[in-house]
C-alpha positions as CSV (number, residue, x, y, z in Angstrom):
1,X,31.0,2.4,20.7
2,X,32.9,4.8,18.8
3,X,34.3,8.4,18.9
4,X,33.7,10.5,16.2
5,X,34.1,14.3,15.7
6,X,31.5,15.6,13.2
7,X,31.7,19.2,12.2
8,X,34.1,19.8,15.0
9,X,31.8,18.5,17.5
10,X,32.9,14.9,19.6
11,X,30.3,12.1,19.6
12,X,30.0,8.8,20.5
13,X,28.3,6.3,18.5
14,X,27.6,2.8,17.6
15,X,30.1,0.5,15.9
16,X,29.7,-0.7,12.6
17,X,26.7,2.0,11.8
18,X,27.0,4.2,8.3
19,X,28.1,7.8,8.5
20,X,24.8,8.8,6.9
21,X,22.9,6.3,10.4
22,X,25.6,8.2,12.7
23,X,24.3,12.0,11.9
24,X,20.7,11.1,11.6
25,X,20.9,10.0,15.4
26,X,22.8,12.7,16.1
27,X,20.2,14.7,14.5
28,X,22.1,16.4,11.8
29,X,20.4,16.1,8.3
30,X,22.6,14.8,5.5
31,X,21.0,15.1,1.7
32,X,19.7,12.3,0.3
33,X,18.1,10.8,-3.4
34,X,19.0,7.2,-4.0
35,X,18.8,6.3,-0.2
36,X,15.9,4.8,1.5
37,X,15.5,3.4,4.6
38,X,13.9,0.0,3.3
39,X,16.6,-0.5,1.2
40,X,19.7,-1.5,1.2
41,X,22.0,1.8,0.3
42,X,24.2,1.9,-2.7
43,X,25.8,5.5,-3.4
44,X,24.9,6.0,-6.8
45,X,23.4,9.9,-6.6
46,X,26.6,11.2,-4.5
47,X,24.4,13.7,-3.1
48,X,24.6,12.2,0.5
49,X,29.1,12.9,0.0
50,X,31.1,14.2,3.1
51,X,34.8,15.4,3.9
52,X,36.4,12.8,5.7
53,X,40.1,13.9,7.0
54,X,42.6,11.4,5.4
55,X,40.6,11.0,2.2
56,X,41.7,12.0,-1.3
57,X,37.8,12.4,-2.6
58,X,34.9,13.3,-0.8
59,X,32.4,10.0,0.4
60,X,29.0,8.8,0.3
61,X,27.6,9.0,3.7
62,X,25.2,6.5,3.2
63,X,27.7,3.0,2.3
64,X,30.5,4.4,4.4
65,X,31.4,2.9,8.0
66,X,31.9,5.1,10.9
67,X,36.0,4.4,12.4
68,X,36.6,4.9,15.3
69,X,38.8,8.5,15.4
70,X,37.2,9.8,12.3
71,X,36.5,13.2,11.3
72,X,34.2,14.3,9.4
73,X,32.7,17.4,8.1
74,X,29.5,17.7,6.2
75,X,29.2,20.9,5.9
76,X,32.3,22.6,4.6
77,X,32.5,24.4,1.2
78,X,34.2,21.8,-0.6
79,X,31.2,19.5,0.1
80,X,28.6,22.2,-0.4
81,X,30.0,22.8,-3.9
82,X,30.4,19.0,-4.7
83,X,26.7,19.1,-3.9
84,X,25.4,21.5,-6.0
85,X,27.6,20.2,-9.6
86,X,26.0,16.8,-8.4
87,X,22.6,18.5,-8.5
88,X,23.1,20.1,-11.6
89,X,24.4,17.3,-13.7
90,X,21.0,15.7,-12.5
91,X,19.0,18.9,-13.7
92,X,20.6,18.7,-16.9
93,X,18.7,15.5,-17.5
94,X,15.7,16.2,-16.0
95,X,13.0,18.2,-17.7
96,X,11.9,21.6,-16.0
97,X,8.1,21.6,-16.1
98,X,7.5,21.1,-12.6
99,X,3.7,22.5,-13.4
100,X,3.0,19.0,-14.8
101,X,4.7,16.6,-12.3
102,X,2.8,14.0,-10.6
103,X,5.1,14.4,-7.7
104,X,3.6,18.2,-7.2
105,X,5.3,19.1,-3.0
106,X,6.9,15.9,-2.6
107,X,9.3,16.0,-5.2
108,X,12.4,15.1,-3.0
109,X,15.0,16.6,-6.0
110,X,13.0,19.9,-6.1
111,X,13.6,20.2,-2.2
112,X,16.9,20.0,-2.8
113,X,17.3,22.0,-5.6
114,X,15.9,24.9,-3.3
115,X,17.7,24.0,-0.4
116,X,21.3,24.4,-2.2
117,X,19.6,27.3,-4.4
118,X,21.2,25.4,-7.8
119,X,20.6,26.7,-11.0
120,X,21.5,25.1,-14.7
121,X,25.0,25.2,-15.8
122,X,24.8,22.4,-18.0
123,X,23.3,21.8,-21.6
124,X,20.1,19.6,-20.8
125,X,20.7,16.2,-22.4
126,X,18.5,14.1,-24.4
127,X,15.2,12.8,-22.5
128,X,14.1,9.4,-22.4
129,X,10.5,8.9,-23.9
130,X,9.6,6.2,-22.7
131,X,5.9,7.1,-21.4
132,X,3.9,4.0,-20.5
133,X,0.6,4.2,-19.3
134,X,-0.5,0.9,-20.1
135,X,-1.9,-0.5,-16.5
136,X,-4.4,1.0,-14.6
137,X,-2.8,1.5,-11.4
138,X,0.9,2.7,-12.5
139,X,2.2,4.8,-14.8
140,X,5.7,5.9,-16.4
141,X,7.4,9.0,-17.2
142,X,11.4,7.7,-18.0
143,X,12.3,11.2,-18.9
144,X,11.7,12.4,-15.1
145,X,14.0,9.4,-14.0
146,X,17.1,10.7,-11.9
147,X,19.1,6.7,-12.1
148,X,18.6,6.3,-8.4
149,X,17.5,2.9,-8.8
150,X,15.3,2.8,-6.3
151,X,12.0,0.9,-8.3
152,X,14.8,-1.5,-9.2
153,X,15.6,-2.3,-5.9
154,X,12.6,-2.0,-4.3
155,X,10.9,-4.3,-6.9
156,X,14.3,-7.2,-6.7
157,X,14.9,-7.2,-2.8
158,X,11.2,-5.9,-1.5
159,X,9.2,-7.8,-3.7
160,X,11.3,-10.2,-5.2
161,X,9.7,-9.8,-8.6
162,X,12.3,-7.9,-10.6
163,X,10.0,-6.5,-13.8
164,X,13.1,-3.7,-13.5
165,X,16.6,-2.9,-14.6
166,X,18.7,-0.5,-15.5
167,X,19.4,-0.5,-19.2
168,X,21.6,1.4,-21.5
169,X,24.6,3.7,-20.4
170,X,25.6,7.0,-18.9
171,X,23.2,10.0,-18.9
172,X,20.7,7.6,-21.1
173,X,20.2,4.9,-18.3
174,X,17.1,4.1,-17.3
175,X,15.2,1.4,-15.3
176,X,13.3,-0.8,-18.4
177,X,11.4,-4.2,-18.1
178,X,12.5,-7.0,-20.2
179,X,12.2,-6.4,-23.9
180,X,11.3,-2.9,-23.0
181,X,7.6,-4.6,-22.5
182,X,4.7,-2.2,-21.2
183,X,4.6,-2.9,-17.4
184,X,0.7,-4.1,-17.6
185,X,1.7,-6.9,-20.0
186,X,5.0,-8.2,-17.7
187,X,4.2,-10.2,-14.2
188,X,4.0,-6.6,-12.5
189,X,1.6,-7.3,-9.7
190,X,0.9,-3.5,-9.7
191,X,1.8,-3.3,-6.2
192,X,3.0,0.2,-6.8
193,X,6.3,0.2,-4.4
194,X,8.2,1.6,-7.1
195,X,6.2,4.5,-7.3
196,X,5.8,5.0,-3.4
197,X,9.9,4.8,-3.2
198,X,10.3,6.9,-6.7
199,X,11.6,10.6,-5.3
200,X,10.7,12.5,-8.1
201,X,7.5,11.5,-10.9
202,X,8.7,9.0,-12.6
203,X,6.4,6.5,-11.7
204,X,3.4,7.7,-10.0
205,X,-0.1,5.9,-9.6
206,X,-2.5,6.6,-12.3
207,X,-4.1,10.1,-11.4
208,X,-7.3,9.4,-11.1
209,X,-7.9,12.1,-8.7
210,X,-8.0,14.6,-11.5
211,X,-11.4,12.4,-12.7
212,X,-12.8,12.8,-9.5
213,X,-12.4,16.4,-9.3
214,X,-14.5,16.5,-12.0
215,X,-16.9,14.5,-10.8
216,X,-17.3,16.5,-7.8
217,X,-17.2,19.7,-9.9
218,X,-20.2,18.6,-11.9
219,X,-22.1,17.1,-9.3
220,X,-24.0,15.6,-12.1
221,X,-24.7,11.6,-10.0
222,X,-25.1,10.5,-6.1
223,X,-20.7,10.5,-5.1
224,X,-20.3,7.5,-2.5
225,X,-17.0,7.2,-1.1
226,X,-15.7,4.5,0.8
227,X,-12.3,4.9,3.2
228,X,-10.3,1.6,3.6
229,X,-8.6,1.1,7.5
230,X,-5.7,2.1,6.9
231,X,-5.8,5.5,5.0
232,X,-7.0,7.2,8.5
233,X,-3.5,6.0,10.1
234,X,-1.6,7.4,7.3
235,X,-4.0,10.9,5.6
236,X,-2.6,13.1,8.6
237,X,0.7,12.6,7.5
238,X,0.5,14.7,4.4
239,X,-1.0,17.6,6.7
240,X,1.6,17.5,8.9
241,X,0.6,15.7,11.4
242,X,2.6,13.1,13.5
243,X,2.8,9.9,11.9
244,X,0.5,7.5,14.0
245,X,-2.2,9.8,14.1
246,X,-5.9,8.5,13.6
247,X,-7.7,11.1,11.8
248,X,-11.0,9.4,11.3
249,X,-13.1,12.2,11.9
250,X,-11.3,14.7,9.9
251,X,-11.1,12.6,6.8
252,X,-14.6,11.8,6.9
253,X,-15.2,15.5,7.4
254,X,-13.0,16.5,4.2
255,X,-14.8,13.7,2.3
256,X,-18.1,15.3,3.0
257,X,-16.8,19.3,2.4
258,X,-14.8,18.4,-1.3
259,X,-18.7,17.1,-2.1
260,X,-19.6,13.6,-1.6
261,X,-23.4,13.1,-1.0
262,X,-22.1,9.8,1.4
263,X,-19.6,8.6,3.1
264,X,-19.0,5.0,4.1
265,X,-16.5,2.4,6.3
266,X,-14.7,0.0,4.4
267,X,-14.4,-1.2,7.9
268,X,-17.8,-2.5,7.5
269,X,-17.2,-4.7,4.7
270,X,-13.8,-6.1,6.1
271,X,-16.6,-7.6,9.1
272,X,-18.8,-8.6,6.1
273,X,-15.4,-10.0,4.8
274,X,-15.0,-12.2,7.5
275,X,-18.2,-13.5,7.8
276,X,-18.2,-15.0,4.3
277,X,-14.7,-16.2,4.6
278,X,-15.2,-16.9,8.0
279,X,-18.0,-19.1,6.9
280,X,-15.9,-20.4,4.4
281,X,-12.9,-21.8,6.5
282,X,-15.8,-23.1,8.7
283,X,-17.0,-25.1,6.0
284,X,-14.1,-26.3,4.7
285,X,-13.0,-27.5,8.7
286,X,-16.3,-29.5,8.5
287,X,-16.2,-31.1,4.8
288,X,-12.3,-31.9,5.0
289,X,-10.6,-28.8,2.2
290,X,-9.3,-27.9,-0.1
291,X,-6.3,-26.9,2.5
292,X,-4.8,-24.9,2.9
293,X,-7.0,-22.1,2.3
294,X,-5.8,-18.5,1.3
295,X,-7.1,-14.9,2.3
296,X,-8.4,-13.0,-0.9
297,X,-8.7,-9.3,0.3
298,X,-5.2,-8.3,-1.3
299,X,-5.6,-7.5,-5.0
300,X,-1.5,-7.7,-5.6
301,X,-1.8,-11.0,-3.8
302,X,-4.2,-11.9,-6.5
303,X,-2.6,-11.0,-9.2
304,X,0.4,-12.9,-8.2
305,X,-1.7,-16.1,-7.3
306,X,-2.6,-15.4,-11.4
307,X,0.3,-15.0,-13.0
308,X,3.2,-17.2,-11.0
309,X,1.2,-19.8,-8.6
310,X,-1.7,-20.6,-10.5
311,X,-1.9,-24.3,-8.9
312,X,-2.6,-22.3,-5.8
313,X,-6.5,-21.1,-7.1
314,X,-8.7,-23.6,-5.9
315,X,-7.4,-22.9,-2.1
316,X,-8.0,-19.1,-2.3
317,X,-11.2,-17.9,-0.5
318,X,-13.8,-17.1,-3.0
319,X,-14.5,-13.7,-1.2
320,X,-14.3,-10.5,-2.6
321,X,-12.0,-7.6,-0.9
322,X,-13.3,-5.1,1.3
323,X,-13.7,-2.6,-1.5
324,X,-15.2,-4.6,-3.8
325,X,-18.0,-6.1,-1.4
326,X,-19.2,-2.5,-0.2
327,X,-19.5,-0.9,-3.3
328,X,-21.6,-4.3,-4.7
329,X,-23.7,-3.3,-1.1
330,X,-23.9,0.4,-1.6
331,X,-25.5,-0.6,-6.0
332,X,-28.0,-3.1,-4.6
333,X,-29.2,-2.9,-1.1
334,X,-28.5,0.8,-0.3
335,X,-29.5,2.3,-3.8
336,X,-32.4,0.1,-2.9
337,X,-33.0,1.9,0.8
338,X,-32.4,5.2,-0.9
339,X,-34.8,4.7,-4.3
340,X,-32.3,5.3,-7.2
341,X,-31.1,3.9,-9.9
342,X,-27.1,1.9,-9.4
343,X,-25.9,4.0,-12.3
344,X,-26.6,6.6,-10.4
345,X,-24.3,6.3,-8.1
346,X,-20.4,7.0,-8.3
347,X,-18.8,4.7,-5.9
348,X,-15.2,6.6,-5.3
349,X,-13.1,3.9,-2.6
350,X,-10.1,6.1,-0.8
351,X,-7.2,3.3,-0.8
352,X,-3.9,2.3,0.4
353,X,-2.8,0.7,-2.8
354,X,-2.5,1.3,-6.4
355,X,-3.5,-2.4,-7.3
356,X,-7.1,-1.7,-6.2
357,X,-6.8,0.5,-9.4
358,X,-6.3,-2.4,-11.1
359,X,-8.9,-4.7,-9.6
360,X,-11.9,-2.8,-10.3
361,X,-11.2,-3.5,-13.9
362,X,-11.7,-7.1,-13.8
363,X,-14.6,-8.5,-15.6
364,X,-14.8,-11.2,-12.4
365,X,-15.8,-8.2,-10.4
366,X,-19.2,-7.2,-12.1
367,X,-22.3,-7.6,-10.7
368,X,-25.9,-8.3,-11.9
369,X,-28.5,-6.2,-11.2
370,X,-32.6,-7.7,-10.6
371,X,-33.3,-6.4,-14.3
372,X,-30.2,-8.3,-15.9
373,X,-27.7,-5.2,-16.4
374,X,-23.6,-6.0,-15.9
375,X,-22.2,-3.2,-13.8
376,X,-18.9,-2.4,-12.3
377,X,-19.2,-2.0,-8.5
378,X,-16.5,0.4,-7.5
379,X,-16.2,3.5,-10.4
380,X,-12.8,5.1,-9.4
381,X,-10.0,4.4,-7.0
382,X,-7.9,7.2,-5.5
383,X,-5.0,6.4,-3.0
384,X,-3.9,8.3,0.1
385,X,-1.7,10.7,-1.8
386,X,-4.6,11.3,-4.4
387,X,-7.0,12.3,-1.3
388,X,-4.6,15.0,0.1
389,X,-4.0,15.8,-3.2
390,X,-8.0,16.9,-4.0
391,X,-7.9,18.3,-0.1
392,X,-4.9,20.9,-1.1
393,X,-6.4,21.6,-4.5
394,X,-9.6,22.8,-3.2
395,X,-7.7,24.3,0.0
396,X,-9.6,23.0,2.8
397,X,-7.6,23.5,6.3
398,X,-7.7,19.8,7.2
399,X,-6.6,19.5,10.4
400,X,-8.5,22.4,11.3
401,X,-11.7,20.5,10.8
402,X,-14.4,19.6,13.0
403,X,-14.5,15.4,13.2
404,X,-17.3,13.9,11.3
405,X,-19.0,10.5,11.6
406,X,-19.4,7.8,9.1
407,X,-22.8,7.5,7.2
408,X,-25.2,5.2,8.3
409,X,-26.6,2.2,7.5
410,X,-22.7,1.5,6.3
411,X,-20.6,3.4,9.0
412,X,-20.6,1.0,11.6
413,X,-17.5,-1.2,12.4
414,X,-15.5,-3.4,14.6
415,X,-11.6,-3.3,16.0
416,X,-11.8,-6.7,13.9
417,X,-12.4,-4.9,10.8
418,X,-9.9,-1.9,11.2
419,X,-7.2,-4.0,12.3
420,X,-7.1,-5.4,8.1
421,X,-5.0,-2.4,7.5
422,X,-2.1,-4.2,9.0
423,X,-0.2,-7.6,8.2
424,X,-2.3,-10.3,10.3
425,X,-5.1,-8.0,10.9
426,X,-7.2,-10.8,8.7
427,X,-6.2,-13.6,10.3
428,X,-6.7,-12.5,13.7
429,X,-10.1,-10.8,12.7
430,X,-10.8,-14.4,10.8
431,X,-10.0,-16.4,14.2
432,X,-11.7,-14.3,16.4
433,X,-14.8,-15.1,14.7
434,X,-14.1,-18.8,13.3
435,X,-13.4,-19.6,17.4
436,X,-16.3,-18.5,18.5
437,X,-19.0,-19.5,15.8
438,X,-17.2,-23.2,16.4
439,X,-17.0,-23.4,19.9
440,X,-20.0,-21.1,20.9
441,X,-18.0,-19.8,23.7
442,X,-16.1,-16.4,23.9
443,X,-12.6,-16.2,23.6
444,X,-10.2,-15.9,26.9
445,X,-8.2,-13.3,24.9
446,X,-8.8,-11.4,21.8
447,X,-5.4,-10.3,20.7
448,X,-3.6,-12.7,18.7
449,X,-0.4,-12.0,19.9
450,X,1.7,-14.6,17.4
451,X,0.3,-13.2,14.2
452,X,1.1,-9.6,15.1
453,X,4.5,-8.1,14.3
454,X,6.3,-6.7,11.3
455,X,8.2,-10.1,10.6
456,X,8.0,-11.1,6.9
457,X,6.9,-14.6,7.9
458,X,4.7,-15.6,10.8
459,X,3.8,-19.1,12.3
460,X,1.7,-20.3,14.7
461,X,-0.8,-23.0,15.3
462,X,-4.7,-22.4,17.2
463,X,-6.3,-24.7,19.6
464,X,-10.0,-24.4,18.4
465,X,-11.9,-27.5,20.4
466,X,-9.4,-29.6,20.0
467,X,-8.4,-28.9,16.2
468,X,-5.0,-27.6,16.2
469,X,-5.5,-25.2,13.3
470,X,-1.7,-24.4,11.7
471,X,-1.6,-20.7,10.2
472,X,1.1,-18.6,8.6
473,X,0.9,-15.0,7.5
474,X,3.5,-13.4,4.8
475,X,3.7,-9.9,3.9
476,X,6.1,-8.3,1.4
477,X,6.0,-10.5,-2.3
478,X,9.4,-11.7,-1.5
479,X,8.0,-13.3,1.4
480,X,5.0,-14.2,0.1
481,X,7.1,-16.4,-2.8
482,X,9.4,-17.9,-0.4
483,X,6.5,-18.8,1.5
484,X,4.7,-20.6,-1.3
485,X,7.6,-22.1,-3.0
486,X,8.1,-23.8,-0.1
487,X,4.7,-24.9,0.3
488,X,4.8,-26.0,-3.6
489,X,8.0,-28.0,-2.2
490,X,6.4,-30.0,0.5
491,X,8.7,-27.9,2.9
492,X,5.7,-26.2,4.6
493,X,2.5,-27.0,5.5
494,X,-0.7,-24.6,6.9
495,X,-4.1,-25.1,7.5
496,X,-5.3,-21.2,7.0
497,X,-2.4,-18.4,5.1
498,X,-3.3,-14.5,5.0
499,X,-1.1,-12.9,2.1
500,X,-0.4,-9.1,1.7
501,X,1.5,-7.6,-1.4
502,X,3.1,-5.1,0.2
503,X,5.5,-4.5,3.4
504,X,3.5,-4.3,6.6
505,X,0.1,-5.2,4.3
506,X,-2.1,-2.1,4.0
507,X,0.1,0.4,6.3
508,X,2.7,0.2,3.7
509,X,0.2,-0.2,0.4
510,X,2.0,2.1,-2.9
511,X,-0.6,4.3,-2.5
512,X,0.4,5.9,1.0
513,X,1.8,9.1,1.8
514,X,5.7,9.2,0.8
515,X,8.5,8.4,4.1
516,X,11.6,8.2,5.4
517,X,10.9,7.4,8.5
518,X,12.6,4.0,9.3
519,X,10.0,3.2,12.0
520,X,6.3,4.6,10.2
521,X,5.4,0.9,8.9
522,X,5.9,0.5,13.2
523,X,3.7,3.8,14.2
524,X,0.9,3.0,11.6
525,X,0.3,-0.6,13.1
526,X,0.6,0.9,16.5
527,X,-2.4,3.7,15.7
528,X,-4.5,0.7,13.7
529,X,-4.1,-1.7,17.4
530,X,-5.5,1.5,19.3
531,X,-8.5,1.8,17.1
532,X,-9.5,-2.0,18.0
533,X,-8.5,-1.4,21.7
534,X,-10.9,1.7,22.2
535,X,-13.4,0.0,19.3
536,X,-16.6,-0.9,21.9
537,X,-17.3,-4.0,19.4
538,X,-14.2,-6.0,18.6
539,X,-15.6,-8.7,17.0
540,X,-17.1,-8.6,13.2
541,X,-20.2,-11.1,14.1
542,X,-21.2,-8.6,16.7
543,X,-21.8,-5.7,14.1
544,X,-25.2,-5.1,14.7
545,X,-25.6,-3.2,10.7
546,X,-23.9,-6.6,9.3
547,X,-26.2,-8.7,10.9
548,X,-29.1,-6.2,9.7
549,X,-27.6,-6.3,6.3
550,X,-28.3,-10.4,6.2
551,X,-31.9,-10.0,7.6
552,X,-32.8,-7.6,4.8
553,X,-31.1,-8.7,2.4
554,X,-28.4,-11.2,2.0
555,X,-30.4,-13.5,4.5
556,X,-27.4,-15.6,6.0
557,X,-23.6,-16.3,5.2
558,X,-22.4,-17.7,1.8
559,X,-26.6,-17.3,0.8
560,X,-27.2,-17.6,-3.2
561,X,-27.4,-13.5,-3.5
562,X,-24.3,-13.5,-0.9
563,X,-22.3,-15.6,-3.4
564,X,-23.5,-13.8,-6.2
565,X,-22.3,-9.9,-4.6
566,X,-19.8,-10.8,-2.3
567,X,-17.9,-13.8,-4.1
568,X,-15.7,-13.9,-7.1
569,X,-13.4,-16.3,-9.3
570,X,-9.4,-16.4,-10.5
571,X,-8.1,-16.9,-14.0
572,X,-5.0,-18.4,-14.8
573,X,-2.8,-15.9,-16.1
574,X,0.3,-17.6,-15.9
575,X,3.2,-17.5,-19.5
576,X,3.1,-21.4,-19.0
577,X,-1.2,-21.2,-19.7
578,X,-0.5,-18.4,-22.6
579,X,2.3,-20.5,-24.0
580,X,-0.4,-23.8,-23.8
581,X,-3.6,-21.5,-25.3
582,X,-1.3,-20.3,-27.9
């Protein structure tokens, strides 16, 4: 331990921690803009700066080392000044129509800007005008960009794709792909970490919210929304409530009051999920491959599959995601039960990720219809912080609401389905029913303790009669490619692998409400375990609406129509296959 004295005040604290780690324990608030807790800190805003006695220039809290002995003040004059010129030279290259900003409340600059009460005393420079809103799930406003770096680093050391980096000099720096490329034409996964770390609205997830609201406004179609697992763990956040908080009930209720005429469980199809994949690792087990097999519910996992490992497509599951298999449900058999035409209906899914944006969009994901017509299943995709962002606009006192259930016949769920909001929820949902379907006896445990945990890679091997079954799971893309490359090496070898894009899988999807909590990735998986542990039915074969759902309609697992809704194809997308078609 060490002794420190901070504003006049004698602490003891941990050796080797940051000045910035020391007063956030101690619970004194330092300011902050190019600092995040996933990332590894760098001092390039100088906002985070502190008086440290014996030091000629004031210092970044965040890369400084506590000493033991040291004094430091971080809230003297000197540094309050220091703060606000630091503030203003951003302003002066920063545009001031704050009416028009994606970022709207959780601008983290504008917080600051009315915390220190700064106003401009600098000429505003020349704007970057670089506006790119070439993909579907992310777009990009470069004059809004403050240099903190953060989609850069989050994209290199997160993700481990690096479409980012900081080009040109000075004031004009900005963070540019490669040959100043659209993003949507670059190996950009669409992932959208970038814009869940960006602190102001420079990148942002295309606002499809705003299409919504019209939608609803209108009230012209039947609006069907859908709510993936992991948006209930993570909505209450943006209300104020305590990270960890399962508010089923209330966003179902807000759902129903901004206007849709149903509201359904992705939950639902995650059990559907699994009993076509299920039935697909089944099948392979019995007829010998191709192994190893590959989870297909991550639509960033996809799109890297596509574009850097296509040699990996034949041992991806065939099934659709979540999303895309209910909204395929809710155009056939429920606008069948119901008596109206598909196009009809507007099928709105509340996601975790911005790369769902991009997935609806693929021609792979259409369906056919008895009378020949192509349609698209799901119509619009907002994410978390698009939800809260329709709840504020038409003021409705969310956590003041009553709880609501889910609409039937689509509602009903297992803990096996909710827990696919978090890294090796679909493996342990996947083995819970592959086990028993094989052995036809129930397991001794249903909590698969080895593929739980927020470790970028996790091992472990399954006993199931006999066949030792070896698994992995990887979550994070940096993972995901160290994973794989080792697999391409012959350096690893697995039976069954579930992928997730992003850190922590859904929890941490780039469409989630904003944090800089070090431990939320931890209190979302926690609130996603205690859905399962108080869910009545915890397997997805005992879901008694799935099972009615084959006797109506799809008649058994991996059926003819069940391939034909639930199951899609992968293109190769890689430069190597352009290069070749060229």
């Amino acid at each position: 331990m060490a002794k420190i004295f901070l504003n006049g005040k004698e602490f003891e604290v941990p050796d080797g921690i940051t000045v910035l780690e020391a007063a956030e324990k101690l619970g004194i608030q330092i300011p902050t803009l190019c600092h995040h807790p996933e990332l590894e800190p760098i001092g390039a805003c100088r906002i985070c700066i502190v008086e440290i006695e014996g030091a000629r220039t004031l210092q970044p809290a965040c890369t400084t080392k506590i000493a033991d002995g040291m004094k430091i003040r971080t809230n003297s004059d000197r540094v309050e000044n220091a703060i606000k010129f630091n503030l203003s030279l951003i302003m002066a290259n920063h545009p001031n129509d704050c009416m028009y900003c994606e970022a709207d409340q959780r601008c983290e600059l504008k917080k600051l800007v009315h915390k220190y009460d700064v106003r401009p005393i600098f000429n505003p420079t020349d704007l970057s005008e670089v506006f790119d809103n070439s993909s579907p799930s992310i777009q990009r406003d470069l004059s809004r960009c403050i240099k903190c770096q953060r989609c850069v680093r989050v994209c290199s050391e997160i993700q481990g794709m690096n479409i980012y980096s900081m080009v040109e000099r000075g004031y004009k720096t900005i963070p540019q792909t490669a040959f100043d490329k659209p993003v949507y034409e670059t190996n950009c996964i669409s992932c959208g970490q970038c814009a869940y770390l960006c602190p102001v609205g420079a990148i942002y997830e295309t606002p499809d919210w705003k299409k919504v609201l019209k939608l609803i406004e209108r009230k012209e179609k039947i609006l069907v929304a859908q709510t993936a697992p992991s948006v209930r763990v993570a909505i209450g956040e943006e209300f104020g409530m305590e990270p960890g908080s399962v508010s089923t009930g209330k966003m179902v209720a807000s759902l129903k009051k901004l206007g849709f005429d149903y509201v359904f469980d992705t939950n639902f199809a995650a059990d559907l999920t699994i009993m076509e994949e299920g039935t697909e690792l089944i099948g392979r087990l019995k007829e010998g491959g191709p192994f190893p097999m590959f989870t297909s519910c991550c639509p960033g996992w996809i799109n890297l599959l596509e574009k850097e490992y296509p040699e990996f497509i034949p041992n991806v599951s065939s099934a659709k995601s979540p999303q895309q298999m209910m909204s395929s449900v809710v155009k056939t058999y429920f606008a069948k039960k119901i008596g109206v035409d598909p196009e009809d209906i507007v099928m709105v899914s509340v996601m975790p990720c911005t790369a769902k944006k991009d997935e609806i969009k693929r021609p792979q994901q259409k369906i056919k219809l008895e009378d020949g017509r192509e349609i698209q299943p799901t119509d619009y995709v907002i994410t978390t912080r698009e939800l809260a962002k329709l709840i504020k606009i038409k003021e409705i006192n969310f956590a003041g609401l009553k709880d609501e259930e889910f609409d039937n016949p689509l509602g009903t769920s297992t803990g096996a389905g909710a827990i696919f909001g978090v890294t090796g929820g679909v493996m342990e949902a996947a083995l819970r029913t592959a086990y028993e379907i094989i052995t036809n006896k129930q397991l001794p445990k249903l909590e698969f303790d080895n593929v739980r945990g927020l470790n970028g890679i996790k091992e472990a091997e399954v006993d199931i009669e006999g066949k030792k079954l070896k698994i992995a799971i990887a979550h994070g893309t940096a993972n995901v490619k160290k994973l794989l490359d080792d697999m391409r090496d012959g350096r690893r070898y697995y039976d069954f692998i579930e992928i997730m894009a992003c850190p922590g899988g859904c929890i941490g999807g780039g469409g989630q409400p904003k944090s800089l909590d070090p431990e939320i990735l931890k209190k979302r998986a926690m609130a996603i375990y205690s859905i399962d542990e108080l869910s009545t039915l915890r397997r997805s074969h005992e879901n008694p609406d799935v099972q009615k759902l084959y006797e109506e309609f799809l008649e058994k697992p991996y059926s003819h129509i069940a391939h034909e809704l639930l199951h899609t194809h992968y293109t190769d997308r890689s430069v190597k296959n352009k290069v070749a078609a060229e």
